[in-house]
ROFILUM-82360 format. One record per residue (C-alpha): residue in one letter; x, y, z. Coordinates in steps of 0.05 Angstrom, whole numbers, plus 5000, padded with zeros to 4 digits. Layout:
# ROFILUM-82360
AXYZ;...
//
This chain:
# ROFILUM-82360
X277069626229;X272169626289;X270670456276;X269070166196;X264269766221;X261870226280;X259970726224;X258770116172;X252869936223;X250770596241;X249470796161;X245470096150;X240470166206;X239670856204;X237770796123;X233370146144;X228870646203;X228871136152;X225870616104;X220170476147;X219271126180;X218271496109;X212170846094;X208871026154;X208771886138;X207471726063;X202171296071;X198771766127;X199072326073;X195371796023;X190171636067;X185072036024;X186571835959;X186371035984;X180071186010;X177371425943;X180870905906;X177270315947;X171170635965;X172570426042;X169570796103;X172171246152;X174170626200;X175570156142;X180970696119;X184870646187;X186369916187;X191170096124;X195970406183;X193269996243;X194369266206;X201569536192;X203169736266;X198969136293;X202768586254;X209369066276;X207268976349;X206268276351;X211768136326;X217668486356;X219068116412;X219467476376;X224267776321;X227868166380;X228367416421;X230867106342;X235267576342;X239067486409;X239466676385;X240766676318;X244367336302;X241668046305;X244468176223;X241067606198;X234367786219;X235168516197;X237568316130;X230967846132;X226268446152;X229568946103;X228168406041;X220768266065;X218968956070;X221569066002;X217268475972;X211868676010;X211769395990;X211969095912;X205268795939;X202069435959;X203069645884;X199469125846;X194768925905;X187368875868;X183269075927;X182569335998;X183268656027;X190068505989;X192569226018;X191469056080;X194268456072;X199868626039;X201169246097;X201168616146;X207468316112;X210068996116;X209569086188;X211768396192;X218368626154;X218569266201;X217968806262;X225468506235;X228069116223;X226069516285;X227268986334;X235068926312;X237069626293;X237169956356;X240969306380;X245969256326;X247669966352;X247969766426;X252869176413;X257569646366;X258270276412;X261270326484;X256070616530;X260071346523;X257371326460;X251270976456;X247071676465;X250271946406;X249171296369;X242071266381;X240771986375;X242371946304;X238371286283;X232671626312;X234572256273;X233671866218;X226971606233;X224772316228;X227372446169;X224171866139;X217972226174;X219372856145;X220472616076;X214872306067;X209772866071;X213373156020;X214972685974;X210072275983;X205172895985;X207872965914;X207972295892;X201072195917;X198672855872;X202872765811;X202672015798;X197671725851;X198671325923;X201470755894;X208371125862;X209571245943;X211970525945;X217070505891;X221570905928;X221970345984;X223169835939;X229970145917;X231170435977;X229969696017;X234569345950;X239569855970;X240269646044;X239668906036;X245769035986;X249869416033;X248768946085;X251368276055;X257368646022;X259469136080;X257568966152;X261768486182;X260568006237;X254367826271;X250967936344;X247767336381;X249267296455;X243966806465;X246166256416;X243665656437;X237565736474;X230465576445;X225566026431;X217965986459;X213665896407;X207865766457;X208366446486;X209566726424;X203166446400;X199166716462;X202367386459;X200967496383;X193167216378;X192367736447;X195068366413;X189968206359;X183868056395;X185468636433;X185869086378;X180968786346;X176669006397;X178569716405;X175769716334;X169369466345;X167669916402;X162770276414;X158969636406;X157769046469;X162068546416;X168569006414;X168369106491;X168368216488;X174468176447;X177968716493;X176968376556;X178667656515;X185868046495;X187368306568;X185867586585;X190767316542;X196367816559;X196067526636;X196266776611;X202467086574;X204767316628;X203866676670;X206566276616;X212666736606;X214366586687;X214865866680;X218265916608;X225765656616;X227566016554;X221666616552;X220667086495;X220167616545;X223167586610;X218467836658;X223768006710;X226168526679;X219968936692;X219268656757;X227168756779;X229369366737;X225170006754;X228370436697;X226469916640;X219069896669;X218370566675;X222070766614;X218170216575;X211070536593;X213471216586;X213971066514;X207470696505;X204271316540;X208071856490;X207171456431;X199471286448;X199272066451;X203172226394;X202071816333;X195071886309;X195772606303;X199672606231;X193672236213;X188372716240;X192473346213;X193372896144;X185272906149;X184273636171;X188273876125;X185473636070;X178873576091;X176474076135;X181674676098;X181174336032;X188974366012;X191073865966;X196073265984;X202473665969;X200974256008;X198073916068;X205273486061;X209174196071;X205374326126;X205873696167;X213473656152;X214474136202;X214673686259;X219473156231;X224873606212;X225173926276;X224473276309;X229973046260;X234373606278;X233173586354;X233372786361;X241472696356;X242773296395;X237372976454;X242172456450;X247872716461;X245573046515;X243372416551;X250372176552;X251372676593;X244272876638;X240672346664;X235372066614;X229772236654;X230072976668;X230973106589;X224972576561;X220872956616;X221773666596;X220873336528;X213073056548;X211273716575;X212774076511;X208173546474;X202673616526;X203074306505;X202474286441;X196773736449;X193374266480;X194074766426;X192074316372;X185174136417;X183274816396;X182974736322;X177375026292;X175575096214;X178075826218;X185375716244;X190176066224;X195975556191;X200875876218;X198475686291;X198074956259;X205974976234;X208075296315;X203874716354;X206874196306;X213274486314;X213274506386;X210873776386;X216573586350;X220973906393;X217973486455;X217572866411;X225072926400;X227773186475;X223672546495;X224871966447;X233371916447;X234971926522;X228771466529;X231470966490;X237671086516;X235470916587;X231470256570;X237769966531;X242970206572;X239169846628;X239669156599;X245768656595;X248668416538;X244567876526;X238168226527;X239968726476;X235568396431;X229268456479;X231069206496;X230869356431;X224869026410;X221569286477;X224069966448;X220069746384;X214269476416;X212670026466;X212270466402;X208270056358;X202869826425;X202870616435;X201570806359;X196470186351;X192070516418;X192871146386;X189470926315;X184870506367;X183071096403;X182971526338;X178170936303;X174070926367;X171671676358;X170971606292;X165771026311;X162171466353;X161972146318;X162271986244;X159371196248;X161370726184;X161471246133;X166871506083;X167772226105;X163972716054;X163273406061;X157373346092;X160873006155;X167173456154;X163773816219;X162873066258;X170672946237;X173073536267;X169373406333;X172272676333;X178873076320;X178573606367;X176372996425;X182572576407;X187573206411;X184373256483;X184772556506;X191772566478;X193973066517;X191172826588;X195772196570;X201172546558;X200472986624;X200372296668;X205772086616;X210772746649;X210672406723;X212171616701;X217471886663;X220572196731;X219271676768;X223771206729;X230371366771;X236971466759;X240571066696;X248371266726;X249171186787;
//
């Protein structure tokens, strides 16, 4: 019966990080077409992702703390049927405003569903095979990843952006099926204690003001709202040291050395990683003209390696310490950083394909043992907070990655949709964000090292 629901629990929150994962690629791949559709500029056009990942952020660790109290299942089950409503939204939403709107409730919904997944898996497996475990949900975050180029690719050129949604909203009815009639029991080790609202309060309005800011820079006003943000993340933190029952316990970075280290490993890799699907979505269509399909086949090359490399990663943390494989794994995407910094109008696609290939392949070696190190880390009772931590790291590195992506845009391209006429600015802005990407990453390579030993 246990091994049931082992696999029982495995199945529903690998389907549910495939549901989101294949929203985030599909949407990148539509990014064009919603432009068009709305009429928005070049900045405009990234807060469809970055009001998805910065309502995500905000909200993980509460969800992840909810969780721990009230039962990891229920709050998944939550997540899975308000992404499904909210993706509904995204269909019949009348303007720009009620997309982005309607994205919020969706990374609102992803919040639930990331911040539980990852520690519905840790409470079901033994730590022998918790590697394995994980390996495979993040396997299937890349499939969703990989999918969605495609399919949504086609979607997007056959029917239009807004047929990419329909497949969520069977998949996500699917899931929040499966999980009321199959998956027994429920997760809660903190039952009991009360949950800080106050610093859940501080901590969300400073993750907005400070990406709020990032947006508005280059001008004096965005560099206010950044400082305002940072300034609220340290009365967080203050507030989170006198909490009796904190949303985030601050200890843990300050006692545990591989959770700190493995923590802002992943906020550098995925502040290096994410915006590039949605520069190659951009260059591909706009700077070598291919239509949305065939700039889908393209960029599917780095999910399906990633998805085929991500369980086997895994695996082999079980076995090598974390740290040496997630390294090896951030020099291969510094690499292939580099590579893509050297896109010109005139490249070859097949040297496109090879440096997203390779970048999957260091995505992958990276991402599984990582996780694997923060949550095996942890006690049991802060399952809940690894995992959301797992979450949050992501979704703080992909939100500085559109930040840093919508800051270049700022400067190069200004408030503008991007017309032919500007394809030359956008490959600059491009080109400058591949390069600042991969200088992260490189610094990324020694914090990961310098994490220590997970076994002893």
């Amino acid at each position: 019966m246990e091994s049931k629901n082992k696999t029982t629990a495995l199945i529903i929150t690998a389907i549910g990080t495939f549901l989101t994962s294949f929203m985030v690629s599909s949407v990148n791949i539509a990014m064009p077409s919603i432009g068009r559709d709305y009429n928005m500029s070049a900045v405009f056009l990234s807060w469809v992702a970055t009001s998805y990942l910065l309502a995500s952020a905000a909200l993980l660790l509460p969800f992840g703390k909810l969780g721990d109290i009230h039962g990891r299942k229920k709050v998944f089950a939550s997540g899975t049927i308000l992404f499904t409503i909210s993706s509904f939204m995204c269909i019949v939403s009348p303007s720009s405003f009620w997309l982005i709107l309607s994205r919020v409730l969706q990374g609102a919904g992803s919040a639930m569903i990331f911040s539980t997944a990852v520690a519905i898996i840790t409470s079901v497996f033994p730590p022998h095979e918790r590697g394995k475990a994980i390996g495979i949900n993040t396997g299937a975050v890349y499939i969703g990843l990989s999918m969605g180029p495609v399919l949504g690719g086609f979607l997007v050129g056959e029917f239009g952006w807004r047929s990419i949604f329909i497949a969520t909203i069977v998949c996500g009815t699917f899931v929040a099926v499966l999980i009321f009639l199959k998956l027994k029991g429920e997760w809660a080790e903190a039952r009991g204690e009360r949950f800080d609202l106050t610093g859940t309060l501080i901590y969300c309005a400073s993750l907005i003001t400070l990406m709020y800011g990032l947006s508005g820079l280059p001008d004096p006003g965005g560099a206010v709202f950044i400082l305002a943000g940072v300034g609220g993340i340290a009365l967080f933190i203050y507030w989170e040291l006198k909490a009796g029952n904190p949303v985030l316990k601050v200890e843990l970075f300050r006692k545990n050395r591989v959770f700190t280290l493995s923590s802002l490993s992943a906020l550098i890799n995925y502040s290096a990683s994410f915006a590039v699907v949605f520069l190659m979505s951009l260059y591909l269509q706009y700077t070598k003209r291919l239509p949305p399909n065939s700039a889908g086949l393209i960029l599917v090359s780095q999910p399906v390696v990633m998805a085929v490399v991500a369980p086997l990663a895994g695996r082999l943390s079980d076995r090598i310490e974390p740290r040496i494989v997630a390294s090896v794994g951030m020099g291969f995407t510094t690499f292939a950083l580099l590579m893509l910094a050297g896109l010109g109008e005139n490249t070859n696609l097949i040297i496109v394909v090879i440096s997203l290939m390779i970048m999957g392949f260091g995505l992958a070696l990276f991402s599984s043992p990582n996780t694997n190190a923060i949550m095996s880390s942890v006690e049991k009772k802060f399952y809940g907070i690894g995992s959301a931590m797992v979450g949050t790291m992501r979704l703080l590195g992909q939100m500085l990655s559109m930040g840093i992506a919508t800051l270049l845009f700022s400067i190069y391209i200004g408030e503008v949709q991007i017309t032919p006429e500007y394809y030359p600015m956008f490959l600059a802005s491009a080109k400058m964000a591949f390069t600042v990407f991969a200088v992260l990453c490189f610094l990324g390579i020694f914090s990961s090292m310098a994490r220590g030993r997970v076994r002893g």
